[in-house]
N, C-alpha and C positions, 0 to 999 in steps of 0.2 A: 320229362324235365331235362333239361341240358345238362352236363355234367359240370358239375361247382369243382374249382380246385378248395382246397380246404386252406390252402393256407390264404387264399384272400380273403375269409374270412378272419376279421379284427375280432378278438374277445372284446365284450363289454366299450365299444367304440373308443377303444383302446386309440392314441396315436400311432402312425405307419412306423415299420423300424425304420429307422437312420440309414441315411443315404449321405452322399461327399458331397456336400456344395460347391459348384464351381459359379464365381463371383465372372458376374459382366458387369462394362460399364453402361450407366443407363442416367436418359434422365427423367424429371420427375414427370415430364407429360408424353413421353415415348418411351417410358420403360418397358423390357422386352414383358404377348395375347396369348391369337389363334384360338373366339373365342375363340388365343385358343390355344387367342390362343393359345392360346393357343397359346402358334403353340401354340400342339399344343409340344417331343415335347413331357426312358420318363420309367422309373423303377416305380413299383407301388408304395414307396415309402418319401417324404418330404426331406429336404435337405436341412435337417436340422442335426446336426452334431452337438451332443452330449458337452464336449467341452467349448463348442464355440457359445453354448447359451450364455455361460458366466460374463466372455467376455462381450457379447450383447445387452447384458442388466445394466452394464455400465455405462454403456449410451445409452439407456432411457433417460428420461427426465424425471426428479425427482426432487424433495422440498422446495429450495426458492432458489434454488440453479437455475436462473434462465441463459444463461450462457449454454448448456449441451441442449443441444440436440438428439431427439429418440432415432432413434435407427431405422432407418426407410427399406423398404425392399421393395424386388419387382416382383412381375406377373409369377414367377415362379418360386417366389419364396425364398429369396437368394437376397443378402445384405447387399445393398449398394453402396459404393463405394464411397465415401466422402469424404470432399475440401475443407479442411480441418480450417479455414480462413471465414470459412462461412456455413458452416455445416451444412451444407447443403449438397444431393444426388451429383458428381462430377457427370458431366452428358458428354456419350457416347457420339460424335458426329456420323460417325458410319452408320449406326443403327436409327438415326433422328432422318439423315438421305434415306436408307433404304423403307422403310416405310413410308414413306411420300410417293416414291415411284412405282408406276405401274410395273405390276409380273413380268416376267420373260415372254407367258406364256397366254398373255393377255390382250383380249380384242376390242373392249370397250372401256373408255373411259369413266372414273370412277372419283368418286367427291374425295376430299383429304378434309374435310368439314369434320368438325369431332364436337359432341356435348357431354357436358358436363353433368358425372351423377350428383344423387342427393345425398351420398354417402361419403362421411368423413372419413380421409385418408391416417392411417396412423402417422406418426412423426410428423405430420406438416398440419398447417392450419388451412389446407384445400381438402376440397372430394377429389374423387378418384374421376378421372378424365376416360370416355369412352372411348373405345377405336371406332376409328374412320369408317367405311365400307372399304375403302382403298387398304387399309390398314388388316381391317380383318381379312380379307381377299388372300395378300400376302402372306399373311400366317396360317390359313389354310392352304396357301402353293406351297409354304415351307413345309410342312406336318406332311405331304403329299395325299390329303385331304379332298380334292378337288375333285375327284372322281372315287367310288365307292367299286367294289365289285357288280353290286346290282346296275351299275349304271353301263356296262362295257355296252348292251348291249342297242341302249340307246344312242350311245358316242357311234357304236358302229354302223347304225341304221340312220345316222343325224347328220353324216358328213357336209359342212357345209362350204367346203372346198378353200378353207384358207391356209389348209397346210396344219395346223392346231386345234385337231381332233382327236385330242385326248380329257377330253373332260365332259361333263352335259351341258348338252346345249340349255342356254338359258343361266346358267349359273353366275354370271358378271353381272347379268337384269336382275336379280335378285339379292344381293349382297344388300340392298337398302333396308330391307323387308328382313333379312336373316339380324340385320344390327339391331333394326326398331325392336323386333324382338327378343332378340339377347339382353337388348337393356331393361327393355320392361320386363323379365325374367328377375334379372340382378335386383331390382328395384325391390318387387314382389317380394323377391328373397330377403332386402334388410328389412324392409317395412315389420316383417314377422320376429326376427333377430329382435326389433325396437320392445315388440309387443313380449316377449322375451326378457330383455330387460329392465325392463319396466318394473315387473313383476321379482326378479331373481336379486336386483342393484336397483334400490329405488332412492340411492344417496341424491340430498340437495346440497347447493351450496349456495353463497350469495354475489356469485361475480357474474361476468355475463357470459360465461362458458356453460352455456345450456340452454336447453330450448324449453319452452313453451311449460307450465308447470312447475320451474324450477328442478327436474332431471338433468343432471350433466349428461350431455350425449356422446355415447360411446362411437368410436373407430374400429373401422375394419382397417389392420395392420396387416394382414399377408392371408390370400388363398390358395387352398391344392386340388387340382382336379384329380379325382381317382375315380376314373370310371371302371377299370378294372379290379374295383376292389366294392365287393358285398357287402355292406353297413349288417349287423347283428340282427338290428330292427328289420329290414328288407328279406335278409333271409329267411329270417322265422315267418313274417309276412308271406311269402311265397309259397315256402316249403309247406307251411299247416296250414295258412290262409289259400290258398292259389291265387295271391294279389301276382298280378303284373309285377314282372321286373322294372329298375328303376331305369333311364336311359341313362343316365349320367348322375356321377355325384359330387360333392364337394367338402372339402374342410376351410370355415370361414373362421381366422382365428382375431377377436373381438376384444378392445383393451377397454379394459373400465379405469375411471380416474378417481383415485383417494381426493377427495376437495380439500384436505385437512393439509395433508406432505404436498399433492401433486403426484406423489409415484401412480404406477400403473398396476391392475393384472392384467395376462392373458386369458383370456378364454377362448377356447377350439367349440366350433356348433358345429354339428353334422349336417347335410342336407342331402335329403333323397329326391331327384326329379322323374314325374313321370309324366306321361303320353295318354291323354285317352281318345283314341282313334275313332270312335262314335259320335263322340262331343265336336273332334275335329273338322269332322266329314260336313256338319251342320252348323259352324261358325262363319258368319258374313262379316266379312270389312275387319277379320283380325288380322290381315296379312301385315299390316302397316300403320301399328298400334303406339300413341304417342306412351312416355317414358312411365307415365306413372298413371297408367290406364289400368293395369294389376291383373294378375293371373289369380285360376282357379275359380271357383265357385261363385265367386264374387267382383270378380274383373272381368274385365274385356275378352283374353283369350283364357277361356274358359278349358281347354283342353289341356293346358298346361297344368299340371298340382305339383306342391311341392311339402316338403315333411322335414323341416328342420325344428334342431332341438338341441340341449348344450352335451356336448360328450360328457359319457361316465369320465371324467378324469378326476370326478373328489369327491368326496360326500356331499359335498353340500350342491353341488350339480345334479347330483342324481336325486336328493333330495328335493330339487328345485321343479324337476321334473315328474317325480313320485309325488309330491304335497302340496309345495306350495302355488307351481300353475292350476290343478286342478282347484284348489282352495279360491284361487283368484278368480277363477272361472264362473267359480257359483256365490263369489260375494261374503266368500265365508275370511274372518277373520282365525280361524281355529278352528281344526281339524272336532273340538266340541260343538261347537257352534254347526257344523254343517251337520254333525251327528243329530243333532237338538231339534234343527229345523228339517230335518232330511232332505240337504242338500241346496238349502237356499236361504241368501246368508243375509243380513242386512246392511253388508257395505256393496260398494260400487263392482260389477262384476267388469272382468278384464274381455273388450273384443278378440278373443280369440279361440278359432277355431281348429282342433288338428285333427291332421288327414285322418280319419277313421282308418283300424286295422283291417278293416273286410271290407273287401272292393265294391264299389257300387256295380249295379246292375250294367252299366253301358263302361265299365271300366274291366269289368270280365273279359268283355269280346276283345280287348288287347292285350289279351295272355298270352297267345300265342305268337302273336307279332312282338310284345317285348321281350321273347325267349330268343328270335330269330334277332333281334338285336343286340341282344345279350350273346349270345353265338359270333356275332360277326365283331364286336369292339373283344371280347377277348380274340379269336382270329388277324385281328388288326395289332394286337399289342404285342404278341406272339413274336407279327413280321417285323414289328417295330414301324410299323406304316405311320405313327403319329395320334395312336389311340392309347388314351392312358399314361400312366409312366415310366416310361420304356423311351421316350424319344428325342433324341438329342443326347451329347456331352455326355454318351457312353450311361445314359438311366439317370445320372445324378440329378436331373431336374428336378424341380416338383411342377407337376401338369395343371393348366388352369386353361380354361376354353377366353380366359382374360378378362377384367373389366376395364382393362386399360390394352394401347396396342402393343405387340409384342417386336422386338427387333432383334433377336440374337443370333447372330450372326452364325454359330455353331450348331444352329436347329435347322436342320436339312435345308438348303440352301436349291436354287432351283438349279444348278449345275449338278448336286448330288441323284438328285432326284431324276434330271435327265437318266444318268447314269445309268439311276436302279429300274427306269423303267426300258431302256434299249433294248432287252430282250421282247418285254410285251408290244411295244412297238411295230419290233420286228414280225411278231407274229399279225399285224392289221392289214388287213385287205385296203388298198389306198384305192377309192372309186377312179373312174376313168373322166371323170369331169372334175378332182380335183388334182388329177396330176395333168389335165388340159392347162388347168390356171397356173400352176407352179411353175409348170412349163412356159408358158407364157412371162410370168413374173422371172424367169431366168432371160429369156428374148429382150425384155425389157434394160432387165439390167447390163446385158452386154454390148447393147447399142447407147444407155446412157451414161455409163461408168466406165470408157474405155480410156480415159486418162487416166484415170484411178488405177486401172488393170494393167497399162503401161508401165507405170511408177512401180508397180508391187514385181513388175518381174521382172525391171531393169536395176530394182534398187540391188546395192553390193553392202553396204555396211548396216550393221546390227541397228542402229539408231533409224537410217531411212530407212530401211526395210519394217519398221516399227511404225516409222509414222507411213510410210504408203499401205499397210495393215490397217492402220485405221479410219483411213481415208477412204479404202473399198469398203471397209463396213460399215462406214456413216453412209456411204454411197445408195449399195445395195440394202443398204435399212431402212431406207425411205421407201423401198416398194414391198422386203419380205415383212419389214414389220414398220407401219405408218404410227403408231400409237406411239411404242417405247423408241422411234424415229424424235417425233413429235414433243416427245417430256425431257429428250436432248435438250434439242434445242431450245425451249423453254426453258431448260436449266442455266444452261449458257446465259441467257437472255438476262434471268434473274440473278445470275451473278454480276453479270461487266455491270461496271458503273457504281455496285452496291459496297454499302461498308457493312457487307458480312463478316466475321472470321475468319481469316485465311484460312484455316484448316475445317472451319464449316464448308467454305466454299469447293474447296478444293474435294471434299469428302464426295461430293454432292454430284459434282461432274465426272469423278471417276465411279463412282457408284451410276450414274446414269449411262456411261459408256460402257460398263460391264454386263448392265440390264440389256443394252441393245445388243453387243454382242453374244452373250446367252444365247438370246431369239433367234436372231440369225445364223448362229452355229446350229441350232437345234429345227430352223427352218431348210436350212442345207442338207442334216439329216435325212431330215423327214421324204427332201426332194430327191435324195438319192435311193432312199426304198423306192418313189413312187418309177421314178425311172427306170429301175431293174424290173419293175412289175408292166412297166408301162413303156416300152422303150419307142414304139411305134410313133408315140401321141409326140412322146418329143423331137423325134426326126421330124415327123411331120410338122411340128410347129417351127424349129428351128428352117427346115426348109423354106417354108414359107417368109420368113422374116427375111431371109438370106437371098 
């Protein structure tokens, strides 16, 4: 078995201890993923402070206030900010650009198309909006996500000579397929929280704030990814069961509504995900699963299981869990009554199923592989690479892989990232037919950019020497990078003429001019290793051109 630290395990699924919130602005349908995101992105504990709760009760909503508004948060669990003129999320324009625009470090174009879940958002009368592929993309380059260790060796052997061979190949074709599934993951997830409900809060009321039944339907208000933290239940699973570790977890925290005042509670559910690698290997057509196709045993991607349930946070949870779902299950009204009939009851029994404690027979064989993944996200959280909560804003975060996409601008950011990767960088063998093309993509540039190149060396004052600086980089970014070239211009396009917000707009073209320059700073990099290793290929090219 891998070595457990003991302090991530939670007594009695206890909440994580307290951690600093630090508040970003966000708005309500680009508030900051990764799944994930993400972010993700990150201390093991949620950014909830002791005394900031107080002053949160008092934005909720409560008797026949309809003047406040409940208090919104984002992907991370962090109060957003609000225009006290209309209660509503004030938006972030930096963070609403930079999730639209393609990576620094990105070669294919990618949809900014987003759907909408089933799942009602806390404080507002929407569901919670999915990210993009575009959007999760970027919150996996923020997190520094995009490439694993197991993958070096594929990136190494995969070079496909565009200078941006730091990631696996394939990985931008697949983002559609990573979302479909994310969501129909999330879906799975409440659908079961519903069945939960149901059973623990089965309040009616008579307005139309309810679905189907007469049940008022509960909001998911705020979730934390802790994959670096062992659920009680997982462990003892593991350790005396030999179940598989979980990949990932989460805390979904769930508001019930009194129909009587309107006020709320909170409720925190734990949820443990797992993998069964046997199941996986013999699934056709899951790759690209519509939203509410449903995992586990009974859905679509069957490989996916998942083990949610309400934390020990009160008696009557853990009662809910200890009595009365089982009671629901077998139709028994009263723990006599199930006695009486031995175990079947003559009410209505509740559909639901939970993960059994001992692994199935094709869920064994990924014991060892969820120990090897269990090994590498603590390894990842360690370095701070974007696993767990450890990442970003010095750990204060709380981690969520996101049901919404994430923007925070202070979660590794892909010039940070550059940074931390320039040593690994350094150590890459650049093949000799991708430092032909760079070489070539510089030939290029110095036969079409020589006004451009003029300007930057003849300029004298701070202002033209700024703008002939961006001039060569618009230049030269049409051939090192055509895509984040390309969403320029386009942005450009989408501005003139428009009655967007001046400071949308404005957001939006500087944020797209920094994406190109990113690339191109980090495509210069790259062509400067390849040169030191390769210096022949460039003489020879540049000759030729000359």
């Amino acid at each position: 078995h891998p070595p457990i630290d003991s302090t991530k395990i939670v007594e009695a699924d206890q909440p994580s201890s307290p951690a600093t919130a630090t508040t970003t602005t966000s708005s309500s349908s680009d508030d900051d993923v990764d799944v994930d995101t993400e972010d993700s992105v990150k201390s093991s504990g949620c950014p909830v402070k002791a005394e900031s709760r107080a002053s949160w009760n008092i934005l909720r909503r409560g008797g026949n206030n309809n003047n406040q508004q409940q208090q919104q948060y984002d992907v991370y669990s962090r109060p957003l900010p609000m225009d006290p003129t209309n209660n509503m999320p004030i938006p972030n324009a930096q963070t609403t650009a930079r999730n639209n625009l393609p990576s620094p470090d990105q070669q294919i174009s990618l949809t900014t198309e987003r759907v909408k879940s089933t799942i009602p958002k806390g404080g507002t009368n929407e569901t919670w909006v999915y990210p993009s592929p575009q959007m999760f993309y970027n919150a996996l380059a923020r997190k520094g996500k995009l490439s694993m260790e197991e993958d070096q060796d594929n990136i190494n052997n995969n070079d496909n000579g565009d200078g941006n061979s730091n990631k696996p190949v394939g990985i931008e074709e697949d983002m559609e397929s990573v979302v479909a599934i994310h969501n129909c993951m999330n879906e799975g997830t409440w659908s079961r929280i519903l069945q939960w409900e149901k059973v623990l809060n089965p309040t009616t009321n008579n307005n139309n704030d309810k679905e189907e039944g007469g049940i008022i339907m509960p909001k998911l208000l705020k979730f934390c990814g802790r994959p670096t933290d062992l659920s009680p239940k997982a462990y003892f699973k593991h350790y005396l069961l030999s179940h598989p570790l979980p990949f990932d977890r989460h805390d979904w925290t769930v508001t019930r509504t009194n129909p009587t005042d309107g006020s709320e509670t909170e409720v925190r559910y734990v949820i443990d995900y797992y993998h069964d690698e046997v199941v996986a290997s013999e699934e056709a057509g899951s790759g690209l699963p519509n939203m509410n196709d449903g995992i586990g045993e009974k859905g679509r991607i069957k490989s996916l299981l998942v083990d949610v349930r309400p934390a020990a946070d009160s008696f009557s949870e853990v009662w809910g869990r200890m009595v009365s779902m089982p009671l629901a299950r077998r139709g028994c009204r009263s723990i006599l009554e199930c006695v009486l009939f031995k175990g079947h009851g003559s009410g209505r029994k509740i559909d639901f199923e939970p993960l059994p404690l001992q692994p199935s027979e094709t869920l064994k064989q990924s014991l060892d592989e969820s120990m090897r993944v269990w090994e590498n996200i603590q390894r990842d959280a360690a370095s701070k690479k974007g696993v767990g909560a450890k990442d970003g804003a010095g750990g204060d975060a709380c981690a969520s892989d996101s049901l919404e996409g994430e923007g925070d601008n202070k979660v590794m950011t892909s010039a940070t990232l550059d940074d931390a990767n320039t040593a690994d960088q350094a150590m890459q063998n650049i093949s000799k037919r991708d430092a032909t093309k760079m070489a070539e993509t510089f030939s290029k540039i110095l036969s079409q950019c020589k006004d451009s190149k003029a300007s930057l060396q003849s300029c004298s004052s701070e202002e033209e020497c700024n703008r002939a600086f961006m001039g060569m980089t618009v230049c030269a970014g049409q051939y090192m990078c055509p895509l984040q070239h390309k969403s320029l211009l386009e942005t450009l396009d989408s501005v003139s003429g428009s009655n967007m917000d001046e400071e949308m707009a404005e957001a939006k073209i500087n944020v797209a001019m920094e994406v190109l320059g990113e690339c191109v700073a980090k495509y210069d990099k790259r062509a400067g290793m390849a040169k030191k290793q390769h210096s022949d290929v460039f003489e020879k090219v540049m000759a030729k051109k000359s």
